[in-house]
C-alpha positions in Angstrom: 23.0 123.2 89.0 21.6 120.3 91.3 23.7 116.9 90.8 21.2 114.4 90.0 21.0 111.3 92.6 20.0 107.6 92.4 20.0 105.9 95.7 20.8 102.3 95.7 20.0 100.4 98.4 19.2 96.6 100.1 21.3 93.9 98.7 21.2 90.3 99.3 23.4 90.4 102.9 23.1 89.8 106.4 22.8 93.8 106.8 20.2 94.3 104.4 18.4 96.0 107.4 21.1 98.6 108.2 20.6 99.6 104.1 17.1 100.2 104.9 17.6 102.3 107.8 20.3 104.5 106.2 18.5 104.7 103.1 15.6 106.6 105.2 18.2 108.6 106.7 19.8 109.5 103.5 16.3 109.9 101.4 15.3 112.6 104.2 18.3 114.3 104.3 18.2 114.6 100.8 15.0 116.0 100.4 16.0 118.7 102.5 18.2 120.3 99.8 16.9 120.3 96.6 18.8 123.0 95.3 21.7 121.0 95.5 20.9 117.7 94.8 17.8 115.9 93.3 16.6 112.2 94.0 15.7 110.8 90.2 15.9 107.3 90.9 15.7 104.4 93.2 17.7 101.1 93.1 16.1 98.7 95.3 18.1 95.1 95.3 15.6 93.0 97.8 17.0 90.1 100.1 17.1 87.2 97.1 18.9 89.5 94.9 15.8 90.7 93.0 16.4 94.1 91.3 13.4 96.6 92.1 13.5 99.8 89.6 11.7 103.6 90.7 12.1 106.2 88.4 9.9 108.7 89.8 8.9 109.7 93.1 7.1 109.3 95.9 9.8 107.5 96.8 9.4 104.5 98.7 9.7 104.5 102.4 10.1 100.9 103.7 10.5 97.0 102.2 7.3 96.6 101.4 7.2 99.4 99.2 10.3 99.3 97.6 9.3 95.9 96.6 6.9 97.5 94.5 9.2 98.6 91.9 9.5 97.6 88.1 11.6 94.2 88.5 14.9 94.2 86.2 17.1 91.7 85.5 20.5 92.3 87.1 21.9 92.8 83.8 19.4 95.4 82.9 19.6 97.2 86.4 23.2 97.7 85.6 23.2 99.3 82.1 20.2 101.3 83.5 22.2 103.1 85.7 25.4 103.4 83.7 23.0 105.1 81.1 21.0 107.4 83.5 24.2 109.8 84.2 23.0 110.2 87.2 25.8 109.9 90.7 25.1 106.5 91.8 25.2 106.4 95.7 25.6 103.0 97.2 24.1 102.0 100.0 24.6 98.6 99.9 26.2 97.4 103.3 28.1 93.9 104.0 28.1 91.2 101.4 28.3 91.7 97.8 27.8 95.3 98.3 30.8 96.0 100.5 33.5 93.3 99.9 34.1 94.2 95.9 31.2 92.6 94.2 29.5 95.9 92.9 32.7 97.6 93.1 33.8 95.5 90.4 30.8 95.5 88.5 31.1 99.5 88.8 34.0 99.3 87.1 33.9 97.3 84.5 30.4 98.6 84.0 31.6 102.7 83.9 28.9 103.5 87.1 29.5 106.5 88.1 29.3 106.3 91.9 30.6 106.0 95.5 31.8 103.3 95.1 35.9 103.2 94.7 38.4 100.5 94.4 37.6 96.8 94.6 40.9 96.1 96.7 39.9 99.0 99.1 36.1 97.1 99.9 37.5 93.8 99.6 40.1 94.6 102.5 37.4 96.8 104.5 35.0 93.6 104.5 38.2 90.9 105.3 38.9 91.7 109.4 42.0 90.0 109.3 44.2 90.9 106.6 43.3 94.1 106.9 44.6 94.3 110.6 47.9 92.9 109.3 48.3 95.5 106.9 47.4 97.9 108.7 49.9 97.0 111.5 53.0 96.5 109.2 51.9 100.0 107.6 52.0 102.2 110.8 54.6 101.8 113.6 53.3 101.7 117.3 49.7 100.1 115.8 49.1 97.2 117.4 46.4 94.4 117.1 44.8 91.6 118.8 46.7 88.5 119.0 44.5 86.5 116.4 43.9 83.4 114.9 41.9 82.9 112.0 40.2 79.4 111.3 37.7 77.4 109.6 34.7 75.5 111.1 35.2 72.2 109.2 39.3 72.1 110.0 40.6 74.0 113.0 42.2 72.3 116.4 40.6 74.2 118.7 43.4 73.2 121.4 45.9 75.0 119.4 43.7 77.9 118.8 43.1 78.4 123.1 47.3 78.1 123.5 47.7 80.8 120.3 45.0 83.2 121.3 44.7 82.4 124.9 44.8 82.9 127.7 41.9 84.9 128.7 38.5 86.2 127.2 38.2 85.9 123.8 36.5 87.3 120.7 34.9 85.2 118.1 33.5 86.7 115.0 32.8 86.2 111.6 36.0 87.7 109.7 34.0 88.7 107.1 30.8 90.5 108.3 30.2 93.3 109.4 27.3 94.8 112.7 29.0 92.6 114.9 26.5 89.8 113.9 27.3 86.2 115.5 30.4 88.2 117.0 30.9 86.3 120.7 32.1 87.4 124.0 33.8 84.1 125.5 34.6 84.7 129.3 36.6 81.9 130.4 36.5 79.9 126.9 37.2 76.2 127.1 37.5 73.4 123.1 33.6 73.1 123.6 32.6 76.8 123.8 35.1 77.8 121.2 33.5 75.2 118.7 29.8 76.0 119.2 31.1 80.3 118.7 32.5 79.0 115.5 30.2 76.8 114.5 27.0 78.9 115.1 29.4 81.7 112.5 30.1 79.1 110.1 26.9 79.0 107.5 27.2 83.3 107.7 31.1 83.2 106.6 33.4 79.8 106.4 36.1 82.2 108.0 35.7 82.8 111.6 38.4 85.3 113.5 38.7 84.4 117.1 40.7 87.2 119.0 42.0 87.7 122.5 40.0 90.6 124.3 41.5 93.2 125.0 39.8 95.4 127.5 40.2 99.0 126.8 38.5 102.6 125.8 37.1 101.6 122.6 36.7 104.8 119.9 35.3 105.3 116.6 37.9 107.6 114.2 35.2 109.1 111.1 37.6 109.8 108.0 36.5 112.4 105.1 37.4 113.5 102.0 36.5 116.8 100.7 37.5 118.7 97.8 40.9 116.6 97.5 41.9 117.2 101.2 41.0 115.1 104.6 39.3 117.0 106.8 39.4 116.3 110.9 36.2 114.7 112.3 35.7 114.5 116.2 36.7 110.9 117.4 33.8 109.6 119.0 34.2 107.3 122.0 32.0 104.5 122.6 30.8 104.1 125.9 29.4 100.7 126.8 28.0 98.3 129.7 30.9 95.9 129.5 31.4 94.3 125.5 30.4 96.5 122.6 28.7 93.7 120.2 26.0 93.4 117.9 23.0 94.5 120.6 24.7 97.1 121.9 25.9 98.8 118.5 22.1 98.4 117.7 19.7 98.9 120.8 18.4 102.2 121.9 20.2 103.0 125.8 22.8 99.8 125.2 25.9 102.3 125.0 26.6 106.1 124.4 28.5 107.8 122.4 30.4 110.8 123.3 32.5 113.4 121.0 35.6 114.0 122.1 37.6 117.0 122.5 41.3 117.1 120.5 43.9 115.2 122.4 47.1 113.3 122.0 45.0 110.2 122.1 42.7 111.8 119.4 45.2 112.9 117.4 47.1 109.6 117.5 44.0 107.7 116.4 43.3 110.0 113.5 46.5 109.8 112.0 46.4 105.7 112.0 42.9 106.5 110.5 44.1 108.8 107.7 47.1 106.5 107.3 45.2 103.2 106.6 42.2 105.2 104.6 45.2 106.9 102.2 47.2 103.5 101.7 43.9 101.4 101.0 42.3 103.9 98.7 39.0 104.2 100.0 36.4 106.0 98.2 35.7 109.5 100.3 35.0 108.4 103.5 35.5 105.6 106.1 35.5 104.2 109.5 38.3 103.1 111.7 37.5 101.5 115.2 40.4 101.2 117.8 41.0 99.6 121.0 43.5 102.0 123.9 44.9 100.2 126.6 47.2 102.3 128.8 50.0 103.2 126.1 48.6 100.5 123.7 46.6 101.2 120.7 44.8 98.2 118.7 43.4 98.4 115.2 39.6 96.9 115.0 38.4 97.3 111.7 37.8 100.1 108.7 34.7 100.1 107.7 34.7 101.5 104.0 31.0 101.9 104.0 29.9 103.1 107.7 26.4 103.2 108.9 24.4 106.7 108.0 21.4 105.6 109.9 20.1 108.7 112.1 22.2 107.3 115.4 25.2 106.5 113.7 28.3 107.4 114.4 29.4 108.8 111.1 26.5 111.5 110.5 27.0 112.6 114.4 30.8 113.5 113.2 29.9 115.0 110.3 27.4 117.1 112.0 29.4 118.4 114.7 31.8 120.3 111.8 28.8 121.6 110.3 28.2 119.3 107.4 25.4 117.2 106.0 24.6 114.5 104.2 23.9 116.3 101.4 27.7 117.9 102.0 28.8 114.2 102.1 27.2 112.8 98.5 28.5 116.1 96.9 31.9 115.2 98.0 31.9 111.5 96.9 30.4 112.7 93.3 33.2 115.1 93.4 36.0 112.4 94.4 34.6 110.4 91.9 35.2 113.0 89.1 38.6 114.0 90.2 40.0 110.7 90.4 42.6 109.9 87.6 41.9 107.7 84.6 43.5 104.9 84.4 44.8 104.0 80.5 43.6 100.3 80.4 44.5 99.3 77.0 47.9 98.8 75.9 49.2 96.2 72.9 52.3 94.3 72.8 54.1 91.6 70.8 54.9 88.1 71.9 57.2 86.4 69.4 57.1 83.2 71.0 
């Protein structure tokens, strides 16, 4: 029997645009198999938030046309898909649909969908406490000396003796693309400020990190019928720093498959490792920095792109799997996952 599909996709974040992409990636793909699953639905949340219903194909292709879809209050949009039964597959990258927010309206809601645990998104979308816990978590994982500060408060002197010296890395810690993420060469109070500054209005946390120059990889994690299955780590080969343009641009960087080898097989267990302890929902994202003997965390990324260059479908592709293969195994990790007994009474005599 084909599991029945509703694809939701936008959201009011800064990568709205790399929901749009994935969601003609995914769409497509779909299509491809409708013996297994079946698109019934559409869940388009436009750039103000605006809720945009389909309940029947054609589906739309781009913004303009999901725009066309029956509005519905939030509120609405939300009991709709509870009630549909359909498996709700999120697309929703970055804020609000990344860092918990429709995690937790998931579950309180009963949504049936990819969406997991609201700790497990939260700490995905939150750079830097993520890099602690994943450091104190696995022995030998190391990360970049960091400081983590705030536009309207931060002594930038004391932030160039912590982090520095050196190159340094400023980024919004809660973001993900690499927007507004900064490459400072020789970084000096005035340069530091404007980095921070210009990431300010996008996230009132700002991460600023020394650079450490290295092979940079990419470590795909998967979760299929209760077991994690071994994806190629891919390594990311670029003209000097990997940010925002490069991730994004056609020809900036390559990205190569590599063969199983101690280095591989190092990263992947520090992948599986922070993926099991954090709970993620199916599958995952973990970029790492190796220099000489050294290996630094980056980032998990509990929702990675699926656009048609991505890193995550070129994985899963070179095991044999699809897309398809991938939204049957998060509506199966889903179902299997325990219950949790909420409810319990007690007496307080006091």
């Amino acid at each position: 029997m084909s599991l029945n599909i509703t694809l939701l996709v936008g959201g009011r974040s800064t990568e709205h645009d790399a929901s749009l992409h994935g969601y003609h990636h995914v769409l497509h793909e779909l299509l491809k198999e409708p013996n297994r699953v079946v698109v019934d639905s559409v869940c388009y949340v436009d750039r103000t938030g605006t809720v945009h219903f389909f309940d029947r194909g054609p589906w739309p292709e781009d913004e303009e046309g999901l725009r066309a879809g029956e509005v519905l209050p939030l509120g609405a949009a939300i009991e709709r898909l509870r009630a549909s039964g359909s498996f709700v597959f999120s697309l929703l990258h970055g804020n609000e649909g990344e860092d918990g927010g429709w995690q937790g309206l998931a579950e309180v809601a009963g949504i049936r969908g990819n969406f997991g645990p609201v700790l497990a998104s939260a700490l995905g979308m939150n750079k830097y406490l993520q890099a602690s816990l994943a450091t104190a978590l696995l022995p030998g994982l190391r990360a970049p000396r960091s400081a983590l500060v705030r536009a309207d408060s931060f002594d930038a002197q004391r932030v160039l003796r912590e982090v520095g010296p050196g190159p340094l890395v400023v980024k919004p810690n809660r973001m993900g693309a690499s927007l507004l993420t900064t490459l400072l060469h020789d970084a000096d109070e005035q340069e530091l400020v404007k980095a921070v500054e210009e990431a300010a209005p996008y996230d009132n946390q700002v991460l600023v990190q020394e650079f450490v120059s290295g092979r940079e990889y990419s470590c795909s994690v998967y979760r299929e019928n209760g077991r994690l299955v071994d994806l190629p780590v891919a390594e990311v080969v670029a003209q000097g720093f990997f940010g925002h343009e490069e991730k994004h641009v056609k020809g900036r960087a390559r990205i190569e498959l590599r063969a199983e080898d101690p280095t591989t097989k190092a990263l992947r267990e520090y992948a599986h490792g922070v993926f099991e302890a954090t709970e993620v929902a199916t599958f995952a994202r973990c970029d790492f920095l190796v220099r000489d003997d050294e290996t630094y965390f980056l980032e998990i990324n509990t929702l990675p792109g699926l656009m048609s260059g991505s890193i995550f479908p070129m994985a899963l592709a070179a095991t044999g799997r699809t897309i398809t293969d991938l939204v049957v195994a998060a509506a199966g990790d889903h179902d299997s996952r325990p219950a949790r007994d909420k409810v319990k009474e007690y007496a307080i005599s006091h």
